[in-house]
N, C-alpha and C positions, 0 to 999 in steps of 0.2 A: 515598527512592526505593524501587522495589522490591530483593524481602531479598535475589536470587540472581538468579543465570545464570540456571536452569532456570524461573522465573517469568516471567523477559521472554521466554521462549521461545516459553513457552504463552501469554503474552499477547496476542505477537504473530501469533502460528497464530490467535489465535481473533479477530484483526481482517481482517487480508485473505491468501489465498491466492491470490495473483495469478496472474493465467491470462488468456489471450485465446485467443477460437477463431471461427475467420477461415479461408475457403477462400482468399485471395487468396496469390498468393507470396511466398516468405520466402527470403532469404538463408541461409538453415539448411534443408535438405531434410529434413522431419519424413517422409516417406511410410518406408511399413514395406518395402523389397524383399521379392520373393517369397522369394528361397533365405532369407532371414533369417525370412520368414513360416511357413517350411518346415523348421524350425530340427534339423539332422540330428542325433539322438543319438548319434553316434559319437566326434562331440568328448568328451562324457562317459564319464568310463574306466564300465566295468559296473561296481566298487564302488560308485562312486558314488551309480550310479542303485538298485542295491537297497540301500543304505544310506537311503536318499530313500525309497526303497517301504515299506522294515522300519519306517520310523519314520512313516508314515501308519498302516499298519496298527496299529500297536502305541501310537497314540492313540485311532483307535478304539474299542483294543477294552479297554481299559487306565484313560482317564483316566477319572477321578471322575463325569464327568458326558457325558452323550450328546453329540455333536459332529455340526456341519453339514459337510457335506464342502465345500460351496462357501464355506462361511467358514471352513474349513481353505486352502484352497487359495488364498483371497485375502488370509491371512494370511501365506501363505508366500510371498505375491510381494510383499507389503507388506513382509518383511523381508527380502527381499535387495536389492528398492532402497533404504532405510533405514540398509541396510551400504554403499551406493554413496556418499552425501554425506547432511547434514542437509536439503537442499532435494527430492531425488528423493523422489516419492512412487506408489504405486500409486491410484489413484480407484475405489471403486468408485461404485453410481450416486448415492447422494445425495451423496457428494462430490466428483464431476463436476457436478451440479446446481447446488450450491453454488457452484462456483467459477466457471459459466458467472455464475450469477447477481452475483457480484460485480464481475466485468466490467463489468456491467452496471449496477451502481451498485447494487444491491441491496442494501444495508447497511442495518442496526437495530439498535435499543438499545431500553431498557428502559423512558424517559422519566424518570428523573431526573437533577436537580442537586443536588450535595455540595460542602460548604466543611470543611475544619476550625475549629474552634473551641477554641482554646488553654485559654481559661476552663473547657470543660466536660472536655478532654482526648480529644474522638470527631468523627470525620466526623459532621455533621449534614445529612440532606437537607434541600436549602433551596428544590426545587422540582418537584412530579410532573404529569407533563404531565395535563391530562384526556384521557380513556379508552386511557393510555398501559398497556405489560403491568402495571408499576407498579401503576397507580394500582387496575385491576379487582384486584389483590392484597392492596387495602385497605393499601396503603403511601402514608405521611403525609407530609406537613411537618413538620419535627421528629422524626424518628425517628433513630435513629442507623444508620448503616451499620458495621459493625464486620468484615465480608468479602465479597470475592467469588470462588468457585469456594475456590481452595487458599491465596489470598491475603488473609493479615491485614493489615487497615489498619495503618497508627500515625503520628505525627504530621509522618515525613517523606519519607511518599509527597508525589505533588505534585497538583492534578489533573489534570493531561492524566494520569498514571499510572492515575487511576480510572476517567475517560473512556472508556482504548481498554477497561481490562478491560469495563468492560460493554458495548461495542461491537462488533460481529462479523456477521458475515454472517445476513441475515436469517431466521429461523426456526430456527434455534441456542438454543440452551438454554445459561443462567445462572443458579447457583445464590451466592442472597445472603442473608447473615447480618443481619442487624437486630433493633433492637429499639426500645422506646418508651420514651425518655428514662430511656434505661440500664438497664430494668428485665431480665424473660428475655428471652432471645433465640432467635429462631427464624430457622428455615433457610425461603425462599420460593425454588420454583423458576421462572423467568422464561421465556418464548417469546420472544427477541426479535421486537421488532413484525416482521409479516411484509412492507412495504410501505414502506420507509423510503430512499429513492434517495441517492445521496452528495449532500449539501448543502454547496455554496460560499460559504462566508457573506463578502459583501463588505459595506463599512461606506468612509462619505464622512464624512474628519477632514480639515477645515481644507482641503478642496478638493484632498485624495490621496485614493486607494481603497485599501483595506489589506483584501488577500484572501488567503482563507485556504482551502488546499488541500488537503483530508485524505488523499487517494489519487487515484494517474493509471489513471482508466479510460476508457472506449472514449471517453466523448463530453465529457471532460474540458473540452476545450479549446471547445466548441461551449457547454457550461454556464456554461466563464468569461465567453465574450463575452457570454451573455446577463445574467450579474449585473450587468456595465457596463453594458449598456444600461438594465438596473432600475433601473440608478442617475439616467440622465438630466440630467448635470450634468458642468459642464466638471470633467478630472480635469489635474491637473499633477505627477502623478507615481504611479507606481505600486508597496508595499508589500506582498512578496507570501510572507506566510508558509506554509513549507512545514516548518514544526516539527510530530513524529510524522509525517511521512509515509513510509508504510513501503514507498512505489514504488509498482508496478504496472504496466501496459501498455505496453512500449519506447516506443512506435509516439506512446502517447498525452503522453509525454514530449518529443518530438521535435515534435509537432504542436505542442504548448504555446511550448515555442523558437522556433515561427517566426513567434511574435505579435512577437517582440523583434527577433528576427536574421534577416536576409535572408542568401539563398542561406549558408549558415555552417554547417561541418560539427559534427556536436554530439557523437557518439559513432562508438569503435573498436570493433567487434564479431571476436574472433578464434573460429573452431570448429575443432573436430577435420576437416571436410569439405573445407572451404576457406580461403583465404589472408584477411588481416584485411578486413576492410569498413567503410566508413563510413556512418554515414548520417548525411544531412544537410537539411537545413530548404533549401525553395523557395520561390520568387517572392518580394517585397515585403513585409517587416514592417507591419503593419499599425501597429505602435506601437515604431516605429524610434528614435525621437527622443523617447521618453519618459522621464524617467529613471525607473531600477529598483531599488530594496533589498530584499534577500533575507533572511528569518529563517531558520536553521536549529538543529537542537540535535540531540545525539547518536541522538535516534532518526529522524533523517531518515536516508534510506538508499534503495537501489535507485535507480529513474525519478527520486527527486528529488534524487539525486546527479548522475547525468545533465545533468540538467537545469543545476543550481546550477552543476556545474563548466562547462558550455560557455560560460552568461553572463560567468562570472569569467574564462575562456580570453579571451573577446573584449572584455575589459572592459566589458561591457554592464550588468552590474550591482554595488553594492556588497553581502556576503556578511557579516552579522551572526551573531553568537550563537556553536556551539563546534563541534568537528570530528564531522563526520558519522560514520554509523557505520561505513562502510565495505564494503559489499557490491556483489561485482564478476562476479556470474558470471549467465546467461540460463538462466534453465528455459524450456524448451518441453512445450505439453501434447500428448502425442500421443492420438489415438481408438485404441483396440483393436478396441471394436465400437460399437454405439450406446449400450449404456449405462456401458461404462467405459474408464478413459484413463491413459495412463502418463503423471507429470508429471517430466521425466529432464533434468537441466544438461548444456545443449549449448553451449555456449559461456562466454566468457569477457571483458567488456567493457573497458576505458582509455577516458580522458577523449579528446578530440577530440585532443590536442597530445600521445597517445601517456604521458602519465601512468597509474599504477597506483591504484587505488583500492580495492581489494579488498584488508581488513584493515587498512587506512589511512585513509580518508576522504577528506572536502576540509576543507582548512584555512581557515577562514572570513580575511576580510581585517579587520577588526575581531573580537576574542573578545569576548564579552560571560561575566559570569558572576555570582552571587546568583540572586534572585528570579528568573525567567523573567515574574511578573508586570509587570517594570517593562520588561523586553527591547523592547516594541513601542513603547515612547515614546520610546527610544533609538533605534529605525531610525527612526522617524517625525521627532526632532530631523532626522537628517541627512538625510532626503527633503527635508526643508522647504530644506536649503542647496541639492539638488540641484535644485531644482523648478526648474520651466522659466517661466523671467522675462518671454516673450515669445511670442508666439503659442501661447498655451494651445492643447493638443489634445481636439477637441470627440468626447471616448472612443464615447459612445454613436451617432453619424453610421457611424464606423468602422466601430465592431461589427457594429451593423445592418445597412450594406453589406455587410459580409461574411460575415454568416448568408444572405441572402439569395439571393448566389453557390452558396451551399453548397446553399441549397435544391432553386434552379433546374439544378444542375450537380451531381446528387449522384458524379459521377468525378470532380471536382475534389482535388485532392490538395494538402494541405502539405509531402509529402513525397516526394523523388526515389524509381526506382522501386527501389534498394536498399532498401528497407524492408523488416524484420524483424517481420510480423505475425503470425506463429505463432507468436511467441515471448517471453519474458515475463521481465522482473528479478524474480527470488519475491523472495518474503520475507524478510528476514535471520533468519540466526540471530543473535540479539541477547546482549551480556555486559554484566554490569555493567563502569561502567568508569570508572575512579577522575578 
């Protein structure tokens, strides 16, 4: 696995910063008050403030090297939210761009695939997409990969480990170590592909669909229906891994819930402004009577915490794999102006049944542990007991009907009008964990 804390940290900064930005209302009032707009120096003792002044100037005129004053100044609000929690961030504009774009499904990689190979002792790519960043970098089949960015390979990363490091928000830069069947090694700096949307890869085993979720963003739930429908073929059960998923958009988490559970409250939303909130999934599951098994493993966290714990609250689905990671608190991204945004933890969430999850997880109902390579034949054994004996449910009729709805009625909602759209499960901060 990876060697440290501080690597999954940054590996997972550099997969999703979750954020959604939405004029519609939220249970958490993001708007800035004027007096707070207006913010009086007086509360500030005057040390303070010429303390603050003595120490602009005296970078100026002092450090080593000439200094921007406007990235002086967005560095120094960068680190006082930084001193607030590990989640609050300052944006300036291309990382409000970014994080608009991720929302959005805007995610890229590099175009290759890596296996280890015990024999040779090195990740070897085993596969560069055509005219992927990769591939115009004159990177091979067969070459080795030996790092990316600050991280050394060695033989007991896993790869979904390698996967997210090279995956990140699109047009981001990654720098990889390689070389050609072990010879020098050289450093290649990558653009992740600038055009890469979240892909739901769903797969028809034995007449289950076994899909897999990388991140909940805006149109998550409108992507899964449509992989069912690619599929076109009766389904009896559905498989639905949410291993690595590192969360993202509340909203799009609770949308996802109400393919399963009708009218069923899914998540506790507590803020500093107001009293706890729920929000809950509306009308008619679409796939009520389906049965459900859950993959998860230590780096599932945020929305797909969420998510896992309401199916388990209502016994709606069985929960494979090992205890999530544990992350319980709502970042909201606020605008300051148009081109930059304060991304600040305004609340604090619990599972549906008033459970903690923050720093704890969800404790799956089956552990699973080895391989992670064999984990999905294992949910897939006990789908096959769950599967439904009788009146198979015809997935793609459904979906399609209910894209369709969506089309013609784009106010239609999955969810009651507590909904928290401004407001976002970040990121974790990720530990190793034994």
């Amino acid at each position: 696995m990876l060697e440290s804390a501080d690597q999954t940290d940054d590996l997972i900064d550099s997969v999703a910063d979750e954020s959604v930005l939405n004029n519609e209302s939220a249970v958490i009032n993001t708007d800035i008050p004027a007096e707070v707009a207006q913010v009086s120096l007086n509360a500030i003792s005057p040390e303070t403030l010429k303390t603050f002044v003595t120490l602009i100037d005296l970078v100026r005129r002092e450090y080593v090297d000439t200094v921007n004053d406007e990235e002086l100044f967005n560095n120094a609000m960068s680190g006082m939210l930084t001193k607030l929690d590990s989640h609050a961030e300052f944006l300036d504009a291309e990382a409000y761009e970014n994080l608009r774009a991720f929302t959005e499904g805007d995610v890229g990689d590099i175009g290759i695939k890596v296996e280890y190979q015990s024999a040779l002792g090195y990740w070897v790519i085993t596969e560069v997409l055509d005219d992927s960043p990769a591939d115009k970098k004159g990177i091979a089949v067969g070459d080795y990969l030996h790092q990316v960015d600050e991280f050394k390979l060695g033989e007991d990363e896993e790869s979904n480990d390698i996967e997210q490091l090279l995956t990140g928000i699109a047009g981001t830069q990654v720098d990889v170590v390689t070389s050609k069947a072990g010879r020098r090694k050289h450093i290649t700096t990558l653009q992740r592909n600038s055009s890469h949307p979240q892909i739901i890869e769903t797969r028809f085993v034995d007449g289950m669909a076994v899909v897999r979720l990388p991140a909940f963003q805006n149109n998550s739930r409108e992507k899964l229906l449509q992989s069912l429908i690619d599929l076109n073929k009766p389904v009896t059960g559905i498989l639905l891994d949410l291993r690595d998923n590192p969360g993202g958009v509340l909203a799009s988490a609770v949308s996802v819930a109400s393919l399963f559970m009708t009218d069923t409250d899914v998540v506790q939303i507590k803020s500093r402004q107001a009293d706890s909130r729920t929000l809950s999934t509306k009308g008619a599951a679409l796939f009520k009577s389906l049965p459900v098994v859950v993959l998860q493993n230590r780096y599932s966290a945020s929305a797909a915490e969420v998510l896992t714990s309401s199916l388990q609250a209502q016994k709606r689905a069985t929960i494979l794999g090992e205890i999530s990671y544990g992350k319980g608190s709502v970042q909201s991204v606020i605008p300051l102006n148009d081109a930059q945004a304060v991304k600040l933890t305004v609340a604090n969430y619990m599972t549906a049944l008033g459970k903690k999850i923050d720093g704890i997880g969800v404790e799956p109902d089956v552990a699973l542990s080895g391989s992670e390579s064999t984990w999905e034949e294992q949910a897939l054994n006990l789908l096959r007991k769950k599967a439904l004996t009788s009146g198979i449910q015809f997935v793609y009729r459904a979906a399609l009907e209910d894209l369709s709805k969506k089309k013609s009625d784009p106010k239609n909602s999955v969810i009651k009008n507590n909904t928290v759209i401004n407001n976002v499960i970040e990121k974790p901060t990720f530990k190793e964990k034994s």
